[in-house]
C-alpha positions in Angstrom: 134.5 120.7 69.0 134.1 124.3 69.3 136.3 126.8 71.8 134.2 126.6 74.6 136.2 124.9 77.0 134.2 121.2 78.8 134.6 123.4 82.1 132.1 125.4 80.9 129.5 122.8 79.4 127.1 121.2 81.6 127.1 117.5 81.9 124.2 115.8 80.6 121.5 114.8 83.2 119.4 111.6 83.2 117.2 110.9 86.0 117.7 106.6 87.1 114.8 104.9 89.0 116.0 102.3 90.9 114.7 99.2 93.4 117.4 97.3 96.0 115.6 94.1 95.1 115.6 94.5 91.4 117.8 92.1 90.0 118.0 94.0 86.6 119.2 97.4 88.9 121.9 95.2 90.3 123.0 94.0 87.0 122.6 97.6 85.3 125.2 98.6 88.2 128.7 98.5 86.8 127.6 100.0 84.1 125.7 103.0 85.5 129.3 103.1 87.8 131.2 103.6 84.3 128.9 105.6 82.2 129.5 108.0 85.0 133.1 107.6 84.5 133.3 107.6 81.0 131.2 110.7 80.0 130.1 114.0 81.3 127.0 112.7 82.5 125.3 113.0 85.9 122.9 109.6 87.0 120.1 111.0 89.4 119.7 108.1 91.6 116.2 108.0 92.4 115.4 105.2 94.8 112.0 103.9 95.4 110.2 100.7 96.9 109.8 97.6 95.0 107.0 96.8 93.2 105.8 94.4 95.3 105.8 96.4 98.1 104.2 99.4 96.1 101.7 96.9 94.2 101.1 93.8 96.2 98.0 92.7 93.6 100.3 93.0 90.5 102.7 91.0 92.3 100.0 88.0 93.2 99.1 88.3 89.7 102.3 87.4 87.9 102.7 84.8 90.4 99.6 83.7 89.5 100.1 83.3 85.9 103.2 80.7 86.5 105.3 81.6 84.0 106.5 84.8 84.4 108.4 84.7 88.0 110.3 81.8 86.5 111.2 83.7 83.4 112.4 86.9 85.9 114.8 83.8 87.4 116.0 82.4 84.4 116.5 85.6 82.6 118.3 87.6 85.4 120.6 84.9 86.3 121.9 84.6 82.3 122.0 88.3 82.2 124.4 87.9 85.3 126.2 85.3 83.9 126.6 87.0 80.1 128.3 89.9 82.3 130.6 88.1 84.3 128.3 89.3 87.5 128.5 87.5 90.8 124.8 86.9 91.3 122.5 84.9 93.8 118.7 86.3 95.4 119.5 87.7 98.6 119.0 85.9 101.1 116.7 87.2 103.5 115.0 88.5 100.9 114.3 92.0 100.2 111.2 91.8 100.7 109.4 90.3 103.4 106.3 87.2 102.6 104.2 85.0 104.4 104.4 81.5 103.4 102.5 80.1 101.1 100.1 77.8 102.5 100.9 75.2 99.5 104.6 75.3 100.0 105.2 77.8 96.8 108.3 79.8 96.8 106.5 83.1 96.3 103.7 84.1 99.9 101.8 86.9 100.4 103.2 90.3 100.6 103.6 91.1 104.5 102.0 94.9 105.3 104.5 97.4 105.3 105.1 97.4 108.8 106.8 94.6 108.6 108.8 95.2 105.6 112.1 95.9 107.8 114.3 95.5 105.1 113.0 97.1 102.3 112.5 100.1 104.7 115.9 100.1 106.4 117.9 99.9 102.8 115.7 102.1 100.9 115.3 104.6 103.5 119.3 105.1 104.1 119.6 105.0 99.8 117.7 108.2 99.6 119.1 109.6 102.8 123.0 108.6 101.2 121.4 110.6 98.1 120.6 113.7 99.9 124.0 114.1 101.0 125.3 113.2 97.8 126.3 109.8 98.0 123.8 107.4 96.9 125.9 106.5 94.1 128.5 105.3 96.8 125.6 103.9 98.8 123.9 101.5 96.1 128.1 100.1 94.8 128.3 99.0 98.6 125.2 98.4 99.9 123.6 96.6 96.2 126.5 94.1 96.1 126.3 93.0 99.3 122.4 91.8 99.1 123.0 90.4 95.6 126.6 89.0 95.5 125.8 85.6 97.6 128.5 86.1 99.9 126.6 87.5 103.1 123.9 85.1 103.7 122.2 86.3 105.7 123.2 89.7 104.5 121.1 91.0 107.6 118.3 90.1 110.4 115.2 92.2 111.2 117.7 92.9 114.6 120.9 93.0 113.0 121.7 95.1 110.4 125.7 95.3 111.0 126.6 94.0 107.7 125.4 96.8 106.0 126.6 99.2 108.2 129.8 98.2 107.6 128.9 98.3 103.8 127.7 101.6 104.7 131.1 102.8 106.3 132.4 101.3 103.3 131.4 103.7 101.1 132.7 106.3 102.7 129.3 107.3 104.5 128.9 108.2 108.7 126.9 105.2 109.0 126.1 106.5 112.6 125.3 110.0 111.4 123.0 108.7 108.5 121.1 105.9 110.8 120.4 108.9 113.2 119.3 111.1 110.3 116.7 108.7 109.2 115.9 107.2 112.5 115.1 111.4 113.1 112.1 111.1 110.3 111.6 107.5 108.7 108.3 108.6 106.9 110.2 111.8 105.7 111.9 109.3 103.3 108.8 106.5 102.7 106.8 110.0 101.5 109.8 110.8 99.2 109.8 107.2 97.7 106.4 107.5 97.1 106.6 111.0 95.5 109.0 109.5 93.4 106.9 106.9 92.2 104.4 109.5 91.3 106.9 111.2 89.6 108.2 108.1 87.6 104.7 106.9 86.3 104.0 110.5 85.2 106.6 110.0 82.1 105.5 110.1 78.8 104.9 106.2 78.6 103.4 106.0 82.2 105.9 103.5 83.0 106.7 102.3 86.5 109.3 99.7 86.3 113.0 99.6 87.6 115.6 100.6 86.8 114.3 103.2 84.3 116.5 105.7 82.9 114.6 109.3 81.9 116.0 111.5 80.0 114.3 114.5 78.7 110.9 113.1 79.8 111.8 110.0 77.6 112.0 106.9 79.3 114.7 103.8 79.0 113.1 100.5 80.4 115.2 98.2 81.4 119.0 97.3 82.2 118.9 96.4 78.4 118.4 99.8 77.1 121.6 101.1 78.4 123.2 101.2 74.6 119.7 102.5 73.3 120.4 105.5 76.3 123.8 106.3 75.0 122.8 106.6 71.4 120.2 109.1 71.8 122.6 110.8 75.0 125.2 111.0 72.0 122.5 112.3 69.6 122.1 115.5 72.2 126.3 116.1 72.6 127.3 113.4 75.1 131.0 113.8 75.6 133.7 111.4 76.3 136.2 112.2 79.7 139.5 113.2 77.9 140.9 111.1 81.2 138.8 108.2 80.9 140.5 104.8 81.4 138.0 101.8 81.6 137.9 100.3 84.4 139.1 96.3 85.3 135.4 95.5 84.9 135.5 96.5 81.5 138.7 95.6 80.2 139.0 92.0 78.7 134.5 91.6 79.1 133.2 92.1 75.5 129.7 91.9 77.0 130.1 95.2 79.4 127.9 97.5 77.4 125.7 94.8 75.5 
């Protein structure tokens, strides 16, 4: 290492595109918690909607195909499992559906006016970003709609859970609900812009969580190794304090 002292080199940046009802983004979590921990790196959080909020069709059309959803289900859980995640779909879910007429678990994407819960927990993720805390935001707020224990985790009238998750992380949840409740759209327009922003990559890829770095994209909870190789390839550092943390000690699987 030369003399320049790590005060005085910039942490690398990677921009993280995330969805609170992405199973993948919940799983990717602990690990986006320690990367942060472990290296001079900064995560831009970058919350948008999910994708079948943002593209209803697509979603009817992996339905429609049969196998896919269940894949999503079987695959997410194991990922969860392999490691040592407490997992279970929240419950409401995310995102709001009308039945389906046949009795299948997957209905028809309500309109976005009636998508209270997508709106209220994305909204308040990129509002806890603005004021530097979305990182705080998404360890509270993400666990509490995927970790089973809440159920339900909210109502479209009651919401207290997560304010408390909210307080939890250390955030005014008064001040923050009165911030967004100030300007909703302000924060739906910067989800969307961030969408735009997302698909305008080099591989035109929309999905979650996505990690960007250099205007080269990371798919996938999976890639997070693949990330840190080519981080390490452009001087990613180790913290000279760094002590793993209880999630990582004694799980072999952490980084796979």
């Amino acid at each position: 290492m030369n003399s320049e002292s790590t005060s005085e080199v910039p942490n690398l940046e990677v921009d993280v595109y995330w969805s609170m009802r992405s199973p993948y983004c919940y799983i990717s979590l602990n690990r986006c918690l320690e990367m942060q921990a472990k290296y001079y790196l900064d995560l831009n959080l970058y919350v948008t909607y999910p994708d079948a909020i943002k593209e209803p069709e697509m979603f009817a059309a992996f339905v429609a195909q049969g196998y896919r959803i269940a894949y999503q289900d079987l695959d997410s859980f194991r990922n969860g499992f392999f490691h040592g995640i407490p997992m279970a779909y929240p419950v409401p879910d995310v995102v709001v559906q009308h039945p389906d007429k046949d009795g299948l678990p997957y209905g028809e994407i309500a309109p976005f006016e009636e998508q209270v819960f997508a709106q209220f927990v994305t909204r308040h993720a990129i509002a806890a970003t603005d004021i530097g805390k979305g990182w705080e935001y998404i360890n509270e707020v993400m666990r509490l709609l995927w970790n089973g224990q809440k159920k339900p985790w909210a109502t479209p009238d009651d919401f207290s859970h997560v304010i408390r998750a909210i307080n939890g992380a250390g955030i005014d949840a008064e001040a923050l609900m009165a911030t967004v409740a100030a300007d909703p759209t302000k924060y739906d327009k910067i989800a969307a812009d961030r969408t735009v922003t997302q698909e305008s990559n080099d591989a035109h890829h929309g999905g979650v969580p996505q990690f960007v770095f250099r205007n080269e994209p990371f798919f996938g909870q999976d890639r997070i190794n693949l990330l840190i190789w080519r981080l390490k390839q452009y001087g990613l550092r180790e913290r000279e304090d760094y002590v793993p943390s209880l999630r990582v000690q004694g799980n072999p699987n952490f980084w796979g």
